[in-house]
N, C-alpha and C positions, 0 to 999 in steps of 0.2 A: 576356464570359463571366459567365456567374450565379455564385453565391457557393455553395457546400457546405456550409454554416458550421452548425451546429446547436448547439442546446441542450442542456444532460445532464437533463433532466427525463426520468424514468424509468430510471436507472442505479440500480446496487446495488451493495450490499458485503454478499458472505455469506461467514461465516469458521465454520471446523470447531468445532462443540457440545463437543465433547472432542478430544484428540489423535487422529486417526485416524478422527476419527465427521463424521457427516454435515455438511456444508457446511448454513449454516442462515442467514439472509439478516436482517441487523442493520435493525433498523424508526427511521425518522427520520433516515436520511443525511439530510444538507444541503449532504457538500462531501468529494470523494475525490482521494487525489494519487494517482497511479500508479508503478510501479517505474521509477528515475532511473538505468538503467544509467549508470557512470562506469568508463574505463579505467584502473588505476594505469598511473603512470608509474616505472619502475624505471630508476635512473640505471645506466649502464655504460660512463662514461666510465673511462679506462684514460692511461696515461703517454702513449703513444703517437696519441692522438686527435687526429686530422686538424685542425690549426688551432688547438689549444690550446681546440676545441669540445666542451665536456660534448655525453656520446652517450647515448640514450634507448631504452631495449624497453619493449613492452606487457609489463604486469602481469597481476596478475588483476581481475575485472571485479565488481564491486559494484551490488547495487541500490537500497543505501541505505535511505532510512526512508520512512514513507508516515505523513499522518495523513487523519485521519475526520472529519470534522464532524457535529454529529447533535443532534437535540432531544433533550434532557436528560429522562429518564422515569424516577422513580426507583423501584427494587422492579420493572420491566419486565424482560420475557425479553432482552431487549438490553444492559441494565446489568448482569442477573445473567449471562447468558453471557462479558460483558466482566472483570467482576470475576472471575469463575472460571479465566479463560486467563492475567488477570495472576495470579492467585496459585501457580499451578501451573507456571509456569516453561516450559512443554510449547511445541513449536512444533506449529502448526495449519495447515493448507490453507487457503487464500483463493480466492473469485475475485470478480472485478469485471467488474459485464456493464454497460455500455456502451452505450448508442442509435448506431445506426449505419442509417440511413433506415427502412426497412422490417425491420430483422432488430435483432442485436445481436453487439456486439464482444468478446470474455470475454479475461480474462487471470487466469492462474494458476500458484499457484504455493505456497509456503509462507513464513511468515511467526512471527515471535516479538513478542506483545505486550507491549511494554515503557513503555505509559503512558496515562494513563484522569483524565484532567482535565476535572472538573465542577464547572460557574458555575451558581453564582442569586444572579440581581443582583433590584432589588426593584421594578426596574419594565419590564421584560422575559422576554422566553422562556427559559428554563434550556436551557444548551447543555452540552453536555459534547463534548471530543476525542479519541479516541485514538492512541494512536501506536503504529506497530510498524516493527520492524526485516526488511524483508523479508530472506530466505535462500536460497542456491540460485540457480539458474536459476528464472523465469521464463516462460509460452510463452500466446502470445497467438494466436487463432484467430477465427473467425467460430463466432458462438453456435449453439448445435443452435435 
């Protein structure tokens, strides 16, 4: 059987211009993680547990952090949009569209930007990261 395997060339990250304002698509990704659902584990072990066995419920569910890779542009609509969401504290809409053969894969959701790390080293391409704390639910579909 052939392989399915594909590349993310041509994937995006566009995150909201303002709180509530248009989704607007960040220039120079180089490298996207996606929401890391994790279940807590809430302990409920009691006196009584079969075997002397700590006992375990589902928790609530977390998507944890996501970061961004991206050529570093300094003074670009993309460092000012970035710099503007960290200093405003605001959580913002994301989505991440994805190659997925002939179409594309979206996931969406909201998101709190909580870090914006830029390198210029002196004999390569200025990178910068950011980082955000995804929030909420999640929901991923086939692109329009």
């Amino acid at each position: 059987m052939a392989t399915e395997a594909q590349i993310g060339i041509g994937a995006e990250f566009h995150l909201e211009a303002t709180a509530g304002g248009a989704l607007t698509p960040l220039g120079e990704i180089t490298g996207i993680s996606l929401p890391n659902p994790q279940v807590a584990e809430v302990e409920a072990t009691h006196f009584g547990s079969p075997n002397r066995r700590r006992e375990y419920i589902s928790g609530l569910i977390e998507d944890g952090e996501g970061t961004f890779e991206m050529n570093y542009v300094p003074g670009s609509a993309t460092d000012a949009l970035i710099r503007a969401a960290l200093a405003d504290h605001e959580q913002r809409g994301y989505m991440i569209v994805i190659p997925d053969g002939a179409g594309t894969w979206e996931v969406t959701g909201d998101c709190i930007v909580t870090g914006y790390e830029r390198n210029v080293p002196i004999d390569d391409r200025m990178t910068a990261t950011l980082s955000v704390r995804f929030t909420g639910a999640s929901s991923e579909a086939a692109g329009a």
